[in-house]
C-alpha positions in Angstrom: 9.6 -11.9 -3.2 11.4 -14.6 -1.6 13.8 -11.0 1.0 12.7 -7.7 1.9 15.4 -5.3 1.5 14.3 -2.0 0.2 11.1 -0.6 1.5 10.2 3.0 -0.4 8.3 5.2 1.8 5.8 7.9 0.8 5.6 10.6 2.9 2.7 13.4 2.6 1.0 15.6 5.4 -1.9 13.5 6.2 -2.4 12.5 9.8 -1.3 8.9 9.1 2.1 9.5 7.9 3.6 9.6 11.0 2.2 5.8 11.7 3.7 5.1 7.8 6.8 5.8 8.8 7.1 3.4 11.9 5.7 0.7 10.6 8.4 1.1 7.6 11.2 1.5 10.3 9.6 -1.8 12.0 9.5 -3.5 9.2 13.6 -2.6 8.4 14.3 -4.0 11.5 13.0 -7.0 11.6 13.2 -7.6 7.9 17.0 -6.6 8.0 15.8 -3.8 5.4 16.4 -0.3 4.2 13.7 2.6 4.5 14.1 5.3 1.5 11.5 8.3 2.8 10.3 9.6 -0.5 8.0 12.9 -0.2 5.5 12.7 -2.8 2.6 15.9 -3.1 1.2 18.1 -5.8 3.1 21.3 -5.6 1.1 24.0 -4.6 1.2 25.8 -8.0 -0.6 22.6 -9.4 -3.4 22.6 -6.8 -3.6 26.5 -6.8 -3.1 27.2 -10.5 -6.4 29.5 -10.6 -4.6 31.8 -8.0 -2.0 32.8 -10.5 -4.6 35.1 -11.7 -4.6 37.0 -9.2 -1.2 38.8 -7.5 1.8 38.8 -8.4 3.7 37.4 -5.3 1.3 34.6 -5.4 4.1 32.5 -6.7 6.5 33.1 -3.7 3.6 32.6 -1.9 2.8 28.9 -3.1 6.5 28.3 -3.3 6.8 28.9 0.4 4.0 26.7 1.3 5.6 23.3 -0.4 9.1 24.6 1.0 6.5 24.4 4.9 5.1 20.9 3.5 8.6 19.7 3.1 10.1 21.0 6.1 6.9 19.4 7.9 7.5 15.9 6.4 11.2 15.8 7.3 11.1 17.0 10.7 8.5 14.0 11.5 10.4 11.6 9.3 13.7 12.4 11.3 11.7 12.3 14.9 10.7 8.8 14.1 14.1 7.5 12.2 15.5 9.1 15.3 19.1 8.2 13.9 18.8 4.7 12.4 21.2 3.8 10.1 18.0 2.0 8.6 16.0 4.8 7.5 17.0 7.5 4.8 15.6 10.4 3.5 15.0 11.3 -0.6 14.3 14.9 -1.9 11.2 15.6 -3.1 10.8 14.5 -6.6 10.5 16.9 -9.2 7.5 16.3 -11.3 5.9 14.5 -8.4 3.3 12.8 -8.1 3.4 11.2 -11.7 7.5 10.0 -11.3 7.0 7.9 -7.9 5.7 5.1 -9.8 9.2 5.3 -11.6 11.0 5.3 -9.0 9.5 2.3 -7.1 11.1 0.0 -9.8 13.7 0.1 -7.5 12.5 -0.7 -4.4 10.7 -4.4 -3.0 8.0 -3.1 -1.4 6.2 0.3 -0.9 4.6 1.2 2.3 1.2 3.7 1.5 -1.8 4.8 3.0 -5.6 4.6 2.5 -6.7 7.6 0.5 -8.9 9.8 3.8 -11.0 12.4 2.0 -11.8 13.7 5.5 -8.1 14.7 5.7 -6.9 18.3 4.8 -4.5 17.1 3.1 -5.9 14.6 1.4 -5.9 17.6 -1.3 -2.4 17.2 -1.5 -2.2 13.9 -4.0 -4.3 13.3 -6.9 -7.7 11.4 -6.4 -6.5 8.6 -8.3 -2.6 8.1 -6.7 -3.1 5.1 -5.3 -4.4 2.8 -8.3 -2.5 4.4 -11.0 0.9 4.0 -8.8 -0.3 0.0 -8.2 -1.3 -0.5 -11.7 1.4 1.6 -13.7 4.6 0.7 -11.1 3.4 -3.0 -10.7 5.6 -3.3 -7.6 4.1 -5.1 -4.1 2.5 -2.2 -1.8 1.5 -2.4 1.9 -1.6 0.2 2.3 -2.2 1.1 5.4 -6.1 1.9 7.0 -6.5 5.7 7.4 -9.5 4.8 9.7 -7.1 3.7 12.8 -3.2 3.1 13.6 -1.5 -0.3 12.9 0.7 -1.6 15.3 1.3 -5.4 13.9 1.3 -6.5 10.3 1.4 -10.6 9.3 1.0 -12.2 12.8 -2.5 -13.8 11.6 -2.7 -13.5 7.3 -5.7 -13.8 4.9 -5.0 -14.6 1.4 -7.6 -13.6 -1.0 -6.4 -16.5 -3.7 -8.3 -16.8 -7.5 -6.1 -18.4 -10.3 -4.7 -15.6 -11.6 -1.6 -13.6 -12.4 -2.3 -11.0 -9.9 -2.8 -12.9 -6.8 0.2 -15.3 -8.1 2.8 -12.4 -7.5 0.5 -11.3 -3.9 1.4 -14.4 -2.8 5.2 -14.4 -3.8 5.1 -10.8 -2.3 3.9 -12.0 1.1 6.1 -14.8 1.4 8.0 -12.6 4.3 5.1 -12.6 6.5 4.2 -15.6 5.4 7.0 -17.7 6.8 7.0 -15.5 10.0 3.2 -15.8 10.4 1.2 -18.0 13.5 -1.8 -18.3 11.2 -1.9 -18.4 7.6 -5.2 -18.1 6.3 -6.4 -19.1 2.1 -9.9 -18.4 0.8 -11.1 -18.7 -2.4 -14.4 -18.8 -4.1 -16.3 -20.6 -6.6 -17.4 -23.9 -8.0 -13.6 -25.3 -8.1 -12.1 -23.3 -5.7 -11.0 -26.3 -3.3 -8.6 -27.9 -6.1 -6.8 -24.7 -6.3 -6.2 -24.0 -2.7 -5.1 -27.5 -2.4 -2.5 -26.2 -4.9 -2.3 -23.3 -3.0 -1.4 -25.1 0.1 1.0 -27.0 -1.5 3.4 -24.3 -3.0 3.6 -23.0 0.4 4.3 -25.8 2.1 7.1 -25.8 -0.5 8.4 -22.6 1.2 8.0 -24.0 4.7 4.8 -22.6 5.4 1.3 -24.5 6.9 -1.8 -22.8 6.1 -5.4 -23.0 6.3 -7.4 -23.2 3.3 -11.3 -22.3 3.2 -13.7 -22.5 0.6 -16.2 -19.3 0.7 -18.9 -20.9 -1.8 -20.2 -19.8 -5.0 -18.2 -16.3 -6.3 -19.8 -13.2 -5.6 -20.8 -10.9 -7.5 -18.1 -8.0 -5.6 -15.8 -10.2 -3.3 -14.5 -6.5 -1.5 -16.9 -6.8 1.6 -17.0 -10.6 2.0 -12.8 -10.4 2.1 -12.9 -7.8 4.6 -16.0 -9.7 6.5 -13.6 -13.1 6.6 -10.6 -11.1 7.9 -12.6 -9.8 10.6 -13.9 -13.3 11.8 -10.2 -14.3 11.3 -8.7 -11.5 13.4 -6.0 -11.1 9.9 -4.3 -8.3 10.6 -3.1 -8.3 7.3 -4.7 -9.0 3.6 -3.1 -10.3 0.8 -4.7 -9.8 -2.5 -4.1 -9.2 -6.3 -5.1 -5.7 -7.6 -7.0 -5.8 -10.6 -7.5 -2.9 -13.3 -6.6 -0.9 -15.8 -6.3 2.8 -17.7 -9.0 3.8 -20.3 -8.8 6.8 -21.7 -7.0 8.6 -18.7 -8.9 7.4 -15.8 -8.1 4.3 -14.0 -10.3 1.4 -13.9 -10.6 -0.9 -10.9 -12.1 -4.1 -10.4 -15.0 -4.3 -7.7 -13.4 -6.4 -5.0 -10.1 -4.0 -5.2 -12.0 -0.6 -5.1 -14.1 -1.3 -2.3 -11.2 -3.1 -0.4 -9.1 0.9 -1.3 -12.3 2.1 -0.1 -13.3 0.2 3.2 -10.2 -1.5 4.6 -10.0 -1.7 8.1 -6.7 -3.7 8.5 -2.9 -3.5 6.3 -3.2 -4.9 2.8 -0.4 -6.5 0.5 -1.6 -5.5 -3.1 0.2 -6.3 -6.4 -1.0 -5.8 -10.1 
């Protein structure tokens, strides 16, 4: 992704999604971007459907509660756009959550957050959200930590680099914050790993960009912790890596090092599958 002009948004109720949505209208501004807000939550008739046993106004009842959750999202959406011509609101879509993998076909990046169970409103997306939307949409996403706020993204960058597909288009995605970067960080690991950051270091120099390659030894048997270990030592305050799984039989599969970076981060990561 060589520009950054359309940033989609998701907007829930979780604590977070106020910092969401001023990093996206950061981002627009320096990026020379649009922000589409995109409220995305089970309805409450999905997350309730066992109370339909019971009365009969239940229904207005649940109806009134995603008309609150709406009304919530757009009144802290609009105190942070706080008139910019640079951030724009989206209906909720209607057979959310399933269609806002469609409809970030049409957007360059997504801006998302870490999945909090400790949240009350964590309740309000599916369990698995955030790897089906990276694996079935395919489109770049920056996750934010749910664990703190963020309030820099790509001033020091790691980049989690193996020769594959995946981490091919995180790079491409991250090209942005690359060029605007003061330290640009590679690792890699495994027998052969220094011919391939030498690559690495290479294309990017090719785009104008001087980085730092390092070679993390033999692979690991999960990478997830020693990334986030490395990006602590580096002060990254942002993680570029490919996302790696998969759908069997209804439930999505992840690779080790990309469910326990979902799991643990501590900082923004640039994921792409």
């Amino acid at each position: 992704m060589s520009s950054l002009r359309s940033i989609l948004l998701h907007l829930d109720n979780t604590a977070r999604a106020a910092d969401r949505t001023r990093l996206a209208r950061s981002l627009a501004e320096a990026f020379d971007a649009h922000v589409v807000g995109q409220p995305c939550t089970l309805s409450a008739l999905t997350r309730f459907a066992y109370a339909l046993q019971g009365a009969g106004q239940i229904v207005e009842v649940l109806e009134a509660m995603d008309r609150e959750g709406r009304d919530r999202m757009h009144a802290g959406f609009a105190a942070v756009a706080a008139g910019s011509s640079r951030m724009h609101w989206s209906e909720p879509l209607p057979d959310a959550p399933w269609s806002f993998a469609r409809r970030a076909l049409y957007a360059d990046l997504m801006i998302l957050g870490q999945r909090d169970p400790k949240d009350p409103a964590d309740a309000e997306l599916p369990a698995d959200f955030l790897p089906s939307l990276l694996i079935e949409s395919g489109r770049p996403a920056l996750i934010l930590p749910s664990a703190n706020s963020v309030d820099t993204v790509g001033q020091t960058v790691l980049v989690a680099w193996k020769e594959t597909r995946e981490s091919a288009r995180a790079v491409t995605a991250a090209l942005p914050w690359l060029r605007r970067a003061r330290a640009v960080h590679l690792l890699g690991y495994g027998d052969a790993v220094q011919d391939s950051l030498d690559a690495l270091k290479g294309f990017l120099q090719t785009h104008g960009i001087v980085a730092m390659a390092h070679a993390g030894g033999p692979e690991p048997d999960e990478a997830g912790n020693p990334l986030l270990s490395a990006a602590a030592d580096l002060g990254a305050d942002l993680l570029v890596m490919g996302c790696y799984g998969h759908s069997r039989a209804r439930e999505w599969v992840l690779g080790g090092a990309t469910r326990t970076v979902l799991g643990s981060m501590t900082l923004p990561v640039l994921m792409v599958h």
